[in-house]
C-alpha angles and dihedrals in degrees: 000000000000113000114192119187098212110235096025127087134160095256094073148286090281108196097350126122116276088239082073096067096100091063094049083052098047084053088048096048091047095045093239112171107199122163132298119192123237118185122157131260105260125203108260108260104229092209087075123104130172144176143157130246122185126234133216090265117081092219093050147072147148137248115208122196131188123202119200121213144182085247093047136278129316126200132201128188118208126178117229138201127234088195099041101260127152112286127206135205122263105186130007123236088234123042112147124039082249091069095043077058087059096044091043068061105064113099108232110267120248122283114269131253127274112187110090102050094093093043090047087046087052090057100045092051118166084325099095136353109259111218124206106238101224111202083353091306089310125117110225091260098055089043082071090033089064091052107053100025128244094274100057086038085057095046087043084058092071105016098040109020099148093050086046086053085044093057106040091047080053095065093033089064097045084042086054095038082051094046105045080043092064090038107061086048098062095260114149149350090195117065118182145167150133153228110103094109087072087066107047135082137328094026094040139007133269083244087048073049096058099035097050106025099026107040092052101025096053089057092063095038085061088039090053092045094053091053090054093250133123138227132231113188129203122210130141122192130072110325103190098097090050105028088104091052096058087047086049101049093040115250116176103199125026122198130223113001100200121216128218132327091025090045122030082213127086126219082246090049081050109052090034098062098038080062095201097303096104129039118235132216131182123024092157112101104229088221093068085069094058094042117021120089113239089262097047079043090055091050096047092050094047090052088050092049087040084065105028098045102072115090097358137238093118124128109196112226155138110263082242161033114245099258101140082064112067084170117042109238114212101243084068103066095048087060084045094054086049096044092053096036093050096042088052090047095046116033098047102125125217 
């Protein structure tokens, strides 16, 4: 059975902080893949300015960008960390249906690079799965999503449906044109991205579901499959209102599979209902990790595998990579090392 610690692959820590050294070893010891990301160089868009302002707390400050357009600027506000703590966004690119008129504006942006993907797959070796990073890992939905927040992307469901849909077809089309791009030039197989989890319930409804994942996400997918690729799809949250709609666009490879109580599905109801026909990663809530003593951590994980294990396409894993720790307490790696050790026991197959 494939474990893959998210966030962690063989090739190196990346930008982490140098306490989490232990777990990239711990991937590297055990000979664990996981993903590495692969998007193409763009050309640098000259209608983007950007500076920093400081804030009344020492670990903090803001970053404040300013997008020029056709239409007229835009302007967003997002908190940093010093110490590499989560940030949060402060104000949306987009907050009146003027400024969506500003941002329908913008031309699309020229098609990525190519060039280095062979030399990049040539790097990474046998030694992780490189994923192609589609819309820079965002589905066409979530790529809106991101410029307007989740709040005022809940009240335009019902108050601007059609310049949602505007918008949204908007970065479809630049996301195809990418894709199809890549594709015709031998990058791949693996296509990934996410998203879906910012247009199911509780914020918005199955039918908000079908009309703003499904109706642009489907379209790639097939895009993907003709060109001989497959998808791997990134969603957190319950599962069991749109389970039937990843199996029915297609998906290959669905992340994280949450348990109970974050998801009303178990890995077995899972399983059970996608019948072999996708490929499921996850099924250890990252928060055990955080909370759960290393024997509570060895029973979790041998439930998970008890249900993941028969008739395959299951990748062992946390629901997350470790971003509320800039520094790795040492209580963490002990759950990782569990997590890893009991997996491998436990999930060989015959």
């Amino acid at each position: 059975m494939p474990i893959n610690l998210w966030g962690f692959n063989q090739t190196g820590l990346g930008s982490r902080d140098a306490s989490w050294q232990p777990v990239h070893e711990l991937v590297v010891r055990y000979g664990l893949e996981g993903h590495v990301a692969w998007s193409g160089e763009r050309t640098a868009c000259g209608g983007v300015q950007t500076y920093t302002r400081e804030t009344g707390d020492p670990d903090r400050y803001e970053e404040v960008m300013t997008l020029a357009t056709p239409a007229g600027d835009l302007q967003s506000v997002y908190s940093c960390s010093r110490s590499g703590k989560p940030g949060y966004t402060v104000k949306y690119l987009v907050t009146s249906v003027e400024e969506a008129g500003r941002w329908l504006s913008l031309p699309d942006p020229d098609l990525p690079s190519v060039g280095g993907f062979h030399e990049r797959e040539r790097q990474v070796g046998e030694r992780a799965l490189l994923c192609i990073a589609v819309g820079d890992w965002a589905s066409p939905m979530q790529m809106v999503n991101e410029a307007v927040g989740s709040e005022l992307w809940a009240y335009w469901l019902h108050d601007e449906r059609e310049l949602l849909h505007e918008m949204v077809g908007k970065t479809f089309r630049r996301i195809l044109r990418e894709l199809q791009h890549y594709l015709a030039h031998g990058v791949g197989p693996l296509y990934g991205w996410g998203g879906p989890e910012l247009c199911l319930p509780p914020l918005a409804s199955v039918h908000d579901f079908e009309d703003f994942v499904v109706r642009y996400d489907q379209p790639l997918i097939e895009a993907v499959h003709e060109g001989g690729g497959v998808v791997w799809v990134h969603c957190h949250g319950d599962m069991a209102p749109v389970l039937q709609h990843f199996l029915d666009m297609g998906v290959d490879c669905l992340n994280p599979i949450e348990p109970p109580p974050m998801g009303k599905l178990t890995l077995a109801e899972v399983k059970e209902h996608v019948a072999g026909q996708m490929t499921l990663e996850g099924g250890v809530e990252s928060s055990a990790l955080d909370l759960l003593s290393p024997a509570a951590m060895a029973e979790v994980v041998a439930e998970t595998v008890a249900m993941g294990k028969p008739g395959g396409r299951f990748i062992l894993g946390p629901t997350s990579s470790p971003a509320p720790w800039p520094v790795m307490l040492p209580h963490l790696y002990e759950n990782y090392r569990v997590l890893v050790e009991t997996g491998l026991a436990l999930g060989a197959y015959p």
